[in-house]
C-alpha positions in Angstrom: 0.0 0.0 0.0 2.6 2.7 1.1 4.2 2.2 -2.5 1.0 2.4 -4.7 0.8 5.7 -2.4 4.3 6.9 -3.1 3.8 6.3 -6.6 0.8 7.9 -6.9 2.5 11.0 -5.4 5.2 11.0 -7.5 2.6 10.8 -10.7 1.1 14.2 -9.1 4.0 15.8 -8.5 5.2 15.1 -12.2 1.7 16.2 -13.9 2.3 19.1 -11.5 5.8 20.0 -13.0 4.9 19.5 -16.1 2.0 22.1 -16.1 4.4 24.5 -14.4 7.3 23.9 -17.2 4.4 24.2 -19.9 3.7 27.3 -18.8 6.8 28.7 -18.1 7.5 27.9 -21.8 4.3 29.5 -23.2 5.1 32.2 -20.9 8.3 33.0 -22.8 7.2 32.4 -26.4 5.0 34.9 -25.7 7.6 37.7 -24.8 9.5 36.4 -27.5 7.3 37.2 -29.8 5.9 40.4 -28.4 9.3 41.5 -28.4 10.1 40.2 -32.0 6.6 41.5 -33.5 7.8 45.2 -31.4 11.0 45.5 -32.0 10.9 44.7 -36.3 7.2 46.2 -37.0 7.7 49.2 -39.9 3.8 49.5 -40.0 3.4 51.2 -37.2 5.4 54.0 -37.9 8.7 53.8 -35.6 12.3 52.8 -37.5 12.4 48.3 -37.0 15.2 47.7 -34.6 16.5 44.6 -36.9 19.3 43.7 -34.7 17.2 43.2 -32.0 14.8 41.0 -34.1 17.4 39.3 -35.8 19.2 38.6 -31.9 15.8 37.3 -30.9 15.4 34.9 -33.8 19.3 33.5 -33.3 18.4 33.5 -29.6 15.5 31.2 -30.5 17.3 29.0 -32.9 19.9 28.3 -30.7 17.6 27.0 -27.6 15.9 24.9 -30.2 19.2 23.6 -31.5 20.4 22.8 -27.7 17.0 20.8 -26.6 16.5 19.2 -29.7 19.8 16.9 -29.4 19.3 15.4 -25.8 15.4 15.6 -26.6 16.0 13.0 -29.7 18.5 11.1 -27.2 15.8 10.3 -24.4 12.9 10.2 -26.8 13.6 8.4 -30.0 10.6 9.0 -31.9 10.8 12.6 -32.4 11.7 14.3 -36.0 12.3 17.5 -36.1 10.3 19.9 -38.1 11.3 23.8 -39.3 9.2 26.6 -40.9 7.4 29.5 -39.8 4.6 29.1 -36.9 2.7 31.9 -35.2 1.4 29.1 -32.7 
């Protein structure tokens, strides 16, 4: 009994963590591209800061670039897909 217990607990905490991490992620893809959308709009009227935009993209690729390698390592069913995605 106290190990169906523990492992249940552990299952909670880990959904738990999980929701925090998702959001924490969502949380930043959202300044990201705030920032990105801000700081390289012409429409608007103000001058594009495009190094700014352009650090913000490299920024971006290069996160993806670290997560992606151990991420194929522990699960090896991933692919890896590239494009353009306002989601």
């Amino acid at each position: 009994m106290h190990a169906a217990n523990s492992l249940n607990l552990m299952t909670t905490f880990t959904q738990a963590l999980n929701r925090v991490l998702d959001a924490r992620q969502l949380g930043l893809k959202y300044i990201a591209n705030v920032t990105y959308g801000y700081t390289s709009a012409t429409y608007s009227g103000r001058m594009p800061a495009v190094e700014i935009a352009d650090s913000i993209v490299q920024s971006g690729r290069e996160t993806l670039e670290k997560v992606r390698v151990p991420a194929m390592k522990f699960h090896t069913n991933l692919t890896t897909e590239s494009g353009y995605t306002s989601h």
